[in-house]
The first five atom37 places (N, CA, C, CB, O) and aatype in JSON, in Angstrom:
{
  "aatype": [20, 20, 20, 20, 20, 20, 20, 20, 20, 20, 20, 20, 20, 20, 20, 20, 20, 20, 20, 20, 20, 20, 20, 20, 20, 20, 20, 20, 20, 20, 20, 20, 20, 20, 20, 20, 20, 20, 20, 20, 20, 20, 20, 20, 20, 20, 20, 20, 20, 20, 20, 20, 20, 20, 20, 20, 20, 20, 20, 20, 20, 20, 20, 20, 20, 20, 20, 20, 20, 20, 20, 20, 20, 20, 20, 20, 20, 20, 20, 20, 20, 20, 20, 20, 20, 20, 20, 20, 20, 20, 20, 20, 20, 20, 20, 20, 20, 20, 20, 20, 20, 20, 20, 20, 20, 20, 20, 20, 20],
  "atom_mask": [
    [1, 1, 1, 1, 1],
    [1, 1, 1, 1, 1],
    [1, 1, 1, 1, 1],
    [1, 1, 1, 1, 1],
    [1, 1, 1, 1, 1],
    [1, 1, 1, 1, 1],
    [1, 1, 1, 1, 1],
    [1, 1, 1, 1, 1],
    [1, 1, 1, 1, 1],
    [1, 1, 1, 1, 1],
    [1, 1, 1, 1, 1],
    [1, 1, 1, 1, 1],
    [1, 1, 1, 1, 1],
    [1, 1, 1, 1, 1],
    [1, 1, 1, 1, 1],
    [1, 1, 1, 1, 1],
    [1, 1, 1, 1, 1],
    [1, 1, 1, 1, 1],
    [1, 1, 1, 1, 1],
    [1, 1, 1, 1, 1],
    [1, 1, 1, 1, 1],
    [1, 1, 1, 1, 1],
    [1, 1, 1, 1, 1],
    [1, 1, 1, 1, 1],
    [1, 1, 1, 1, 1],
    [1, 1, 1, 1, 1],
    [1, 1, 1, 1, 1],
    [1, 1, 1, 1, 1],
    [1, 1, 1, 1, 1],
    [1, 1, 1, 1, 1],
    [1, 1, 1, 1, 1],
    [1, 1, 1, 1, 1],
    [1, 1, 1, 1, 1],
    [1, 1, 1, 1, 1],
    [1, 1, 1, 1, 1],
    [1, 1, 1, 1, 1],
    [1, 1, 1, 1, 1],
    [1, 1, 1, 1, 1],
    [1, 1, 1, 1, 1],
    [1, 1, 1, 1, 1],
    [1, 1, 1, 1, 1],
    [1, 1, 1, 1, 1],
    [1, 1, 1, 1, 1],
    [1, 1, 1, 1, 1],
    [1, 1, 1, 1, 1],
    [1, 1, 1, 1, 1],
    [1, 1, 1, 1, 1],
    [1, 1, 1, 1, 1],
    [1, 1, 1, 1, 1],
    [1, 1, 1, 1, 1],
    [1, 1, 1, 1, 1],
    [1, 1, 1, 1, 1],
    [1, 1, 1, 1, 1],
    [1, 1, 1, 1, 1],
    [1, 1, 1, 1, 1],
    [1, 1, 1, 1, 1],
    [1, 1, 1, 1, 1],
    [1, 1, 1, 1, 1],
    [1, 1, 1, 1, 1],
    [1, 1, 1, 1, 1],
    [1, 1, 1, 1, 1],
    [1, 1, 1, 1, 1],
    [1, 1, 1, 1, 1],
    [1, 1, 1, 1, 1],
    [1, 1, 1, 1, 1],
    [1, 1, 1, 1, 1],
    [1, 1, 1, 1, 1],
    [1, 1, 1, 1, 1],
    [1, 1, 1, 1, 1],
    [1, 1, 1, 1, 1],
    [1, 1, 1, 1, 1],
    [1, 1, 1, 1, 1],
    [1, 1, 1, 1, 1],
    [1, 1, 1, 1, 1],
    [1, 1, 1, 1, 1],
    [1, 1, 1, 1, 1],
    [1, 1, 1, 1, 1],
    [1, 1, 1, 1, 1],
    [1, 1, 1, 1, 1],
    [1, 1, 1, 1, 1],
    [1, 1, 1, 1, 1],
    [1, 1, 1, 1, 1],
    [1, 1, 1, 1, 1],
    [1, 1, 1, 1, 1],
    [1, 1, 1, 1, 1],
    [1, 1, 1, 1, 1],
    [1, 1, 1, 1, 1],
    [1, 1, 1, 1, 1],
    [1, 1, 1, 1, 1],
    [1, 1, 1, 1, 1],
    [1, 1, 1, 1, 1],
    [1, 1, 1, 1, 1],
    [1, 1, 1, 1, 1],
    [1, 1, 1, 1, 1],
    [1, 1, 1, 1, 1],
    [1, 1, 1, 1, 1],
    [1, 1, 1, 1, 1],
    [1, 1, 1, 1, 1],
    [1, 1, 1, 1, 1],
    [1, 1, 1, 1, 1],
    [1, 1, 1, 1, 1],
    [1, 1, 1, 1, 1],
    [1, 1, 1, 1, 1],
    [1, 1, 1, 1, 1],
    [1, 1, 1, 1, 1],
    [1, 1, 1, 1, 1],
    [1, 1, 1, 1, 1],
    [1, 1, 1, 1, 1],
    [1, 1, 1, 1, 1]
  ],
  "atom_positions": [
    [[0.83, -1.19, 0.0], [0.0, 0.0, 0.0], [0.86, 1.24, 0.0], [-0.94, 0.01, 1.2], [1.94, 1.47, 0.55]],
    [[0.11, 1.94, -0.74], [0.77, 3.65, -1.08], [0.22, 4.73, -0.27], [0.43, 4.25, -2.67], [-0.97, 4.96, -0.47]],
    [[0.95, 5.57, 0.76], [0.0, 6.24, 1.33], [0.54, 7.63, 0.58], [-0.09, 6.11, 3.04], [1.72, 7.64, 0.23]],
    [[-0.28, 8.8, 0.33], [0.47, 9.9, -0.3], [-0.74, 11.14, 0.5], [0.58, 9.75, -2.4], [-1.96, 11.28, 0.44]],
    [[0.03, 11.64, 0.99], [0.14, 13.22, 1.81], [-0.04, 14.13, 0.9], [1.58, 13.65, 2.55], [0.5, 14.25, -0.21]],
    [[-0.99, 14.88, 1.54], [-1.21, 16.0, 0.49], [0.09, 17.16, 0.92], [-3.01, 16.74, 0.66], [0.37, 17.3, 2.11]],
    [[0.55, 17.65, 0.26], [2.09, 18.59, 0.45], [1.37, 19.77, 1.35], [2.99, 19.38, -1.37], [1.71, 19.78, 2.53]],
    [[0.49, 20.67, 0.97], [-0.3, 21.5, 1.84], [-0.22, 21.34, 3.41], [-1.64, 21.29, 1.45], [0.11, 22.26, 4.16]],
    [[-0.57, 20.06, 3.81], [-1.49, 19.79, 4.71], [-0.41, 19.68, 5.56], [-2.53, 18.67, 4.52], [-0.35, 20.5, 6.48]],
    [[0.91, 18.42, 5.42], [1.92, 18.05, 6.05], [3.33, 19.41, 6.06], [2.23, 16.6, 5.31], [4.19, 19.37, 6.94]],
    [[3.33, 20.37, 5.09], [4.18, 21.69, 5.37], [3.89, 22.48, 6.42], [4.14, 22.57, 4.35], [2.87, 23.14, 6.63]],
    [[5.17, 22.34, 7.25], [4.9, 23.15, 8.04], [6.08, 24.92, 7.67], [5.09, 22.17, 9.51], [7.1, 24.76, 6.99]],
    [[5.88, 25.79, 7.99], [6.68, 26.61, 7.95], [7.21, 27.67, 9.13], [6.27, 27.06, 7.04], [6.3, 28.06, 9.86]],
    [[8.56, 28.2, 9.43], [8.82, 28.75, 10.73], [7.94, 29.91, 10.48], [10.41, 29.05, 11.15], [7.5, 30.41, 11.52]],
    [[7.56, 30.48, 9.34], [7.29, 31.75, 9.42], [5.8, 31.79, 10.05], [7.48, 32.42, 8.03], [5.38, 30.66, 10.31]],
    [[5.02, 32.72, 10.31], [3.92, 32.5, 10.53], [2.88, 33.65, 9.93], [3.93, 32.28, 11.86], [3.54, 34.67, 9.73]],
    [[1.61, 33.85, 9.59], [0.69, 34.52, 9.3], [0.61, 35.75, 10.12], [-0.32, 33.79, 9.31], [0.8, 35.54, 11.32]],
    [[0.38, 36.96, 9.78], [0.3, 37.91, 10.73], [-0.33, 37.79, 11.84], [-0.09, 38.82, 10.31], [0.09, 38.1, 12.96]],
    [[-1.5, 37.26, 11.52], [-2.78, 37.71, 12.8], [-2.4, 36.63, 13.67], [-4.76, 37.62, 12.34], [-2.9, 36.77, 14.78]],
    [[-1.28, 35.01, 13.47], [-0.69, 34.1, 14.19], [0.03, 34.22, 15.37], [-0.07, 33.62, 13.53], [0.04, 33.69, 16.48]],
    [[0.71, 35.2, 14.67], [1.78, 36.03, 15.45], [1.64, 36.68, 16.84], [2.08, 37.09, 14.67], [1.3, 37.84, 16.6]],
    [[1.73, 36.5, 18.3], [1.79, 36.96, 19.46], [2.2, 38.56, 19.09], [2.78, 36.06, 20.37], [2.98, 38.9, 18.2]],
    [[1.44, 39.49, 20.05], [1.71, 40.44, 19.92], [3.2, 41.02, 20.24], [0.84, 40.83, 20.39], [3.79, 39.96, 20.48]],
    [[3.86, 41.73, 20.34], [4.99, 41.87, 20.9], [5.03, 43.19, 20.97], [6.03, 41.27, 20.31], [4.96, 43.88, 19.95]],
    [[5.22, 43.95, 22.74], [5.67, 44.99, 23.29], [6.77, 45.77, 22.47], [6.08, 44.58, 24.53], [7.78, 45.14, 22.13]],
    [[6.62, 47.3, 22.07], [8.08, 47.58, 21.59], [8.86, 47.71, 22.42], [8.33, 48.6, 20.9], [8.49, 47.91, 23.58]],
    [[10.36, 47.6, 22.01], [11.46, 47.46, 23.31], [11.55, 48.85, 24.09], [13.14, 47.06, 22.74], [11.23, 49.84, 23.44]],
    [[11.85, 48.98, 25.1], [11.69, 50.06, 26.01], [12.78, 50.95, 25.86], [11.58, 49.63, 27.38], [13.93, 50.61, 25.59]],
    [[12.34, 52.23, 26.07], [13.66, 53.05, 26.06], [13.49, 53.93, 27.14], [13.97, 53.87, 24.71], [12.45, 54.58, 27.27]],
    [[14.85, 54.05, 28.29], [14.65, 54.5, 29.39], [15.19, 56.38, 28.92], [15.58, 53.45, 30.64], [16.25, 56.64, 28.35]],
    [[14.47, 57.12, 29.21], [14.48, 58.46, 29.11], [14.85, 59.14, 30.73], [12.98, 58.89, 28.46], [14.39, 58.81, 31.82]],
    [[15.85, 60.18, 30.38], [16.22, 60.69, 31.75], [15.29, 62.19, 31.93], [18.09, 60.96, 31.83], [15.21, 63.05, 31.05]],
    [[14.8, 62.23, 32.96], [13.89, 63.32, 32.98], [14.91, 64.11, 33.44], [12.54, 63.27, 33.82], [15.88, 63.55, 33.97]],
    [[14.89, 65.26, 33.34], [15.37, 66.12, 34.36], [14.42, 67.61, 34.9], [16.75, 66.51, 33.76], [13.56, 68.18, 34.22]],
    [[14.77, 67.91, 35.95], [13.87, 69.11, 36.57], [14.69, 70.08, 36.94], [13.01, 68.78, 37.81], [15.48, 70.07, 37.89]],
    [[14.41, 71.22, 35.89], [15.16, 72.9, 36.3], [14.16, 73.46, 37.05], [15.54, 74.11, 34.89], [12.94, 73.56, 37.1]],
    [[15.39, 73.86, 37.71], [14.8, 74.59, 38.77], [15.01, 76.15, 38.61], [15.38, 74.09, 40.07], [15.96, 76.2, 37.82]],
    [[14.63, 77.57, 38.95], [14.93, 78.52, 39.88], [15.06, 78.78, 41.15], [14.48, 79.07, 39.74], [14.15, 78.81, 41.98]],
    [[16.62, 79.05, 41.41], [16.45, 79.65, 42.77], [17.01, 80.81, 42.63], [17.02, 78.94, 43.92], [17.77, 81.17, 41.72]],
    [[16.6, 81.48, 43.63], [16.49, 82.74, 44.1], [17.31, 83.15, 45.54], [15.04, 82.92, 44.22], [16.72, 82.77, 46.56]],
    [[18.51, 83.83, 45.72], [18.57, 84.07, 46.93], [18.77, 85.49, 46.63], [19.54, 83.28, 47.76], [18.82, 86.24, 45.66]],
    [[18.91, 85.53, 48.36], [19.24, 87.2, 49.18], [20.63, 87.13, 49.21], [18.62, 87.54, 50.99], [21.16, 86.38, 50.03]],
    [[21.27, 87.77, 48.49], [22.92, 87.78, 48.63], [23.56, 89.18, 49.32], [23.63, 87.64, 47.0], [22.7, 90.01, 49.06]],
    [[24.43, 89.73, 49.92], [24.97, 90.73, 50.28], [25.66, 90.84, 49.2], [25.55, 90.75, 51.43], [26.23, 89.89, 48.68]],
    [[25.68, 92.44, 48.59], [26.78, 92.25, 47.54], [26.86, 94.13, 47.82], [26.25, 91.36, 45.6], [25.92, 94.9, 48.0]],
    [[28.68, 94.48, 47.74], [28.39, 95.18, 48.18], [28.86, 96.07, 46.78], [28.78, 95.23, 49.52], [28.57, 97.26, 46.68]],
    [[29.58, 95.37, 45.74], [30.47, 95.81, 44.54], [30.23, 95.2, 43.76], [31.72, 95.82, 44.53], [29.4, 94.33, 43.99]],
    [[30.72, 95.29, 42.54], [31.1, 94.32, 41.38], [31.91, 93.1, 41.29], [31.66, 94.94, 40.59], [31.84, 92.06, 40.64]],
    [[32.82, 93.67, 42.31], [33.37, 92.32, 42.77], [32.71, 91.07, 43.59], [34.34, 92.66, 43.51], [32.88, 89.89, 43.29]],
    [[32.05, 91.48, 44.51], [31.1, 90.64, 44.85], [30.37, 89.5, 43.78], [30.21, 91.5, 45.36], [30.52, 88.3, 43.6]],
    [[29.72, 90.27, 43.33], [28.8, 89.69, 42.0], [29.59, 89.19, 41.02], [27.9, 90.79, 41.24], [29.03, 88.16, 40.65]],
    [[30.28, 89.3, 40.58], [31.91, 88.67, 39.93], [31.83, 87.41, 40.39], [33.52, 89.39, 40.54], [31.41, 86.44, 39.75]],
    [[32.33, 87.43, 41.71], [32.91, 86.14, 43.06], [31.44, 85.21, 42.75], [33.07, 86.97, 45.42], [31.6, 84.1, 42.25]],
    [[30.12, 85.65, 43.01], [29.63, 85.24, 42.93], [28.81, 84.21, 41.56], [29.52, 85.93, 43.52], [28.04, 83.25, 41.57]],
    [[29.39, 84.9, 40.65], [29.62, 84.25, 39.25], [30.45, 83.09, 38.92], [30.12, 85.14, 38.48], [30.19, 82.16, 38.16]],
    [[31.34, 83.29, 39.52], [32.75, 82.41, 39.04], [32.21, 80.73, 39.97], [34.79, 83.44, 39.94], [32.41, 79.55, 39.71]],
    [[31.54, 81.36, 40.98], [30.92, 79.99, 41.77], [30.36, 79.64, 41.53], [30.52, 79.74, 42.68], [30.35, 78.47, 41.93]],
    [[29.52, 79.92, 40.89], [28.27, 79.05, 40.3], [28.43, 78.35, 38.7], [26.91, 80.16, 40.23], [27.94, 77.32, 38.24]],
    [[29.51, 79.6, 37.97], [30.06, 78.56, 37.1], [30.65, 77.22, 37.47], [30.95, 79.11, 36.46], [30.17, 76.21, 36.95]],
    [[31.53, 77.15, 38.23], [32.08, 75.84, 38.4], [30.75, 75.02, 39.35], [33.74, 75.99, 39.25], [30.86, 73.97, 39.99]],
    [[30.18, 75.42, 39.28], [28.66, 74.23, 39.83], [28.19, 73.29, 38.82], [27.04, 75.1, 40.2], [27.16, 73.6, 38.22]],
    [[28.83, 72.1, 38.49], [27.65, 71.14, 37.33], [26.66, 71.14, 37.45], [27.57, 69.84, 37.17], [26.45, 70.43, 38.43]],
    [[25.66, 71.55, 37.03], [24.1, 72.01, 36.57], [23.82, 72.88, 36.4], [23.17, 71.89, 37.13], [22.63, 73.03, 36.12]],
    [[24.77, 74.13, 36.42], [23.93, 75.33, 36.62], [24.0, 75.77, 35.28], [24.41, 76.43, 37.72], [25.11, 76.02, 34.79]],
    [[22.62, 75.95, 34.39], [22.15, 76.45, 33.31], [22.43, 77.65, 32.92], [21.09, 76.37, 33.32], [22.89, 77.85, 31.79]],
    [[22.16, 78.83, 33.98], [22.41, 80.47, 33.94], [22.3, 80.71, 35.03], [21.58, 81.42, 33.18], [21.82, 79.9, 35.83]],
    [[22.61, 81.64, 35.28], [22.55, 82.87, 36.41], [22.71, 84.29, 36.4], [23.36, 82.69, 37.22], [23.61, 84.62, 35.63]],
    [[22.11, 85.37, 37.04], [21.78, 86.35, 37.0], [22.05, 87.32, 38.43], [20.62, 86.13, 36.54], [21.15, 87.28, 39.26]],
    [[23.12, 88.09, 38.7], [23.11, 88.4, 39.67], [22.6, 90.31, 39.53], [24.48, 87.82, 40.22], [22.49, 90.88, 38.44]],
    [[22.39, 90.93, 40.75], [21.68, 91.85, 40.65], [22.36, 92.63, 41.79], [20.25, 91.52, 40.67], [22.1, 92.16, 42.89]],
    [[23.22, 93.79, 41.79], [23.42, 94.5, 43.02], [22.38, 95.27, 43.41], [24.49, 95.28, 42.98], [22.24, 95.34, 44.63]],
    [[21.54, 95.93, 42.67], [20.21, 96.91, 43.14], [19.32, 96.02, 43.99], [19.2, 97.54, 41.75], [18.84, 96.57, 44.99]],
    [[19.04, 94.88, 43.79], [17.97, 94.3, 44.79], [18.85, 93.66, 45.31], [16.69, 93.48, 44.37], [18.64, 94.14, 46.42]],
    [[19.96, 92.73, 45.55], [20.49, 92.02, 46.41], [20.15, 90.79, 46.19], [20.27, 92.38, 47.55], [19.84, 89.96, 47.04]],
    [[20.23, 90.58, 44.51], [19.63, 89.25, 44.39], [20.64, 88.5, 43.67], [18.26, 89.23, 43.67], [21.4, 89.28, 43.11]],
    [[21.03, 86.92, 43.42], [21.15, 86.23, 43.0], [20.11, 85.11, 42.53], [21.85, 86.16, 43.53], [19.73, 84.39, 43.45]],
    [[19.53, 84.8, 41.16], [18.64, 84.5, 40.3], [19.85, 82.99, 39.65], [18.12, 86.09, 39.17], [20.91, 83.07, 39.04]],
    [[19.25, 82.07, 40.02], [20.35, 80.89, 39.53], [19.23, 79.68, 38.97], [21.54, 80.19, 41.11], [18.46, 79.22, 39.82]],
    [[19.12, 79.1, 37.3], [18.34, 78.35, 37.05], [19.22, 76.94, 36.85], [17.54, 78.91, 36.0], [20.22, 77.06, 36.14]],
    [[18.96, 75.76, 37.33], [19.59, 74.66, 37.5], [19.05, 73.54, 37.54], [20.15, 74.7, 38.33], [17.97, 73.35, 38.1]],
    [[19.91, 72.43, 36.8], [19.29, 71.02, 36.69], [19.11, 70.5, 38.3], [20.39, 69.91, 35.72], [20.18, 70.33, 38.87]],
    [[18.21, 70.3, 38.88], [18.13, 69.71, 39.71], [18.61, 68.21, 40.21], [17.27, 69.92, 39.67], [18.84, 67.7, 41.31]],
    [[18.64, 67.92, 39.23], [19.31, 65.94, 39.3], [20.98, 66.19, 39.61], [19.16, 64.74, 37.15], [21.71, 65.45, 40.27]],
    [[21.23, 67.08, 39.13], [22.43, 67.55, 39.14], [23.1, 68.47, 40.5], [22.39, 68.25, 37.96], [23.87, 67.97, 41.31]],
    [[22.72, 69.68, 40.53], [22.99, 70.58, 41.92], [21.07, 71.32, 42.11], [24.66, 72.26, 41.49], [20.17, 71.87, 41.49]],
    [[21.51, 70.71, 43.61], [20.34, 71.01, 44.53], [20.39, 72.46, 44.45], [20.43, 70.44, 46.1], [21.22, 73.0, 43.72]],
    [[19.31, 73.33, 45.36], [19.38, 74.35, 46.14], [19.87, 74.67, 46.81], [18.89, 74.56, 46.51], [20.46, 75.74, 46.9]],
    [[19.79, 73.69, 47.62], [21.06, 73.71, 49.2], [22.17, 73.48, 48.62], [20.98, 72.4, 50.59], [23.17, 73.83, 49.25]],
    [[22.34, 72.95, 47.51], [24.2, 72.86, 47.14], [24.31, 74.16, 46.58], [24.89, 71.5, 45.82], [25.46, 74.59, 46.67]],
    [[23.47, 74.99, 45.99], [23.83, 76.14, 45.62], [23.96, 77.08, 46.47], [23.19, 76.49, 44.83], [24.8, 77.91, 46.12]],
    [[23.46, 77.3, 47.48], [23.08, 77.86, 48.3], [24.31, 77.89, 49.81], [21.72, 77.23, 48.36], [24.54, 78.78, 50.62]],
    [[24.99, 76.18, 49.65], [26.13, 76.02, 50.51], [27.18, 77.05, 49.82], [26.66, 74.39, 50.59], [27.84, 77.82, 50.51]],
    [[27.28, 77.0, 48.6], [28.49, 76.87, 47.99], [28.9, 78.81, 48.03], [28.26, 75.93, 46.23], [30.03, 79.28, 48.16]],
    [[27.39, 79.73, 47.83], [27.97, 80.76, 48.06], [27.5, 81.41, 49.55], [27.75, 81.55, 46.88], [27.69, 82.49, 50.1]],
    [[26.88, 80.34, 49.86], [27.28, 80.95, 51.89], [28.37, 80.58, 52.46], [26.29, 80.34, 53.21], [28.67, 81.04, 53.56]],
    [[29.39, 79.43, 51.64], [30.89, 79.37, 52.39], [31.63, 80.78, 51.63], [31.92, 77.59, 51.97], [32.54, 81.26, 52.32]],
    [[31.4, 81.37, 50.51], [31.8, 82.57, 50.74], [31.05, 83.55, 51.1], [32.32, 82.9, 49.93], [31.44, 84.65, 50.72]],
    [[30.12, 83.51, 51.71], [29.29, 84.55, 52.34], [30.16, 84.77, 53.51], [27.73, 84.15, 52.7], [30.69, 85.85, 53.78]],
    [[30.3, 83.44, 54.35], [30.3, 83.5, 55.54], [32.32, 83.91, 55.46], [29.49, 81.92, 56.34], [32.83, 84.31, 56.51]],
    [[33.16, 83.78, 54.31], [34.59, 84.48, 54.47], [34.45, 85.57, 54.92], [35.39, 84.68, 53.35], [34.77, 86.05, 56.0]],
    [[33.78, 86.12, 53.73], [33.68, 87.69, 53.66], [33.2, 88.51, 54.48], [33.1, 88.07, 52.79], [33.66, 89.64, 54.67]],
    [[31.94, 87.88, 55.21], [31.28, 88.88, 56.02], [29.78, 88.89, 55.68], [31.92, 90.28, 55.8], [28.95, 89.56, 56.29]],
    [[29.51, 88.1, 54.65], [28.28, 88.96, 53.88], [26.93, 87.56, 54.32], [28.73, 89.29, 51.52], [27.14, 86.37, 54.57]],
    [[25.99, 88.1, 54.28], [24.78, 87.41, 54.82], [24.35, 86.77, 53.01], [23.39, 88.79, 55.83], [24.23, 87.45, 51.99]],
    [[24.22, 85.29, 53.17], [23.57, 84.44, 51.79], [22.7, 83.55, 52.45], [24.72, 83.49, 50.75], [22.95, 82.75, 53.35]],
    [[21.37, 83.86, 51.73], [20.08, 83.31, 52.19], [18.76, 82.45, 50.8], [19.39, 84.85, 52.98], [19.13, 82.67, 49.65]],
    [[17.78, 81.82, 50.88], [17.16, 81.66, 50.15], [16.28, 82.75, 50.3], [16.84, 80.55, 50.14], [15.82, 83.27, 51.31]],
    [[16.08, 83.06, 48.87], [14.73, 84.36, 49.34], [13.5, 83.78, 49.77], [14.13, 85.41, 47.99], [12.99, 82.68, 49.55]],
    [[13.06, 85.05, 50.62], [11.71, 84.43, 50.85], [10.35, 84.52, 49.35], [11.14, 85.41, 52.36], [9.23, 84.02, 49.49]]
  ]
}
């Protein structure tokens, strides 16, 4: 006896039909958020030099985006990656020269 298979029936193939196919998740991609901040302090400044000093410190701060210092109001205006340098790290960094000099460095209210 002859047995004969229909070719159709007995093919199998790796590939499969679309709608066969398990869905599949696209692969994930991890994104870093980051959060700028403004801060704002009360700086003593009594010159240009001051505000200078106070420049040169915040440049060497990793995160800090810009800054803006102000002798008429007594302000220092500093916008910064937060993931990067805090408030309080900004805020340490020119009250250890606040506190050389003499001069009062605060967060504004």
């Amino acid at each position: 006896t002859r047995t004969t298979s229909n070719a159709r029936s007995s093919f199998k193939s790796d590939r499969s039909l679309p709608f066969e196919r398990e869905a599949q998740a696209p692969p994930l991609r991890l994104l870093h958020c980051t959060m700028v901040l403004t801060t704002v302090l009360d700086v003593q400044m009594s010159c240009k030099g001051c505000s200078g000093a106070c420049g040169r410190i915040l440049k060497k701060l990793d995160g800090v985006e810009s800054f803006e210092t102000s002798l008429e109001t007594q302000k220092v205006t500093v916008v910064h990656d937060e993931s990067k340098v805090t408030s309080e790290d900004v805020l340490a960094a020119l009250k250890k020269w606040g506190d050389a000099g003499g001069k009062t460095v605060a967060l504004a209210a």
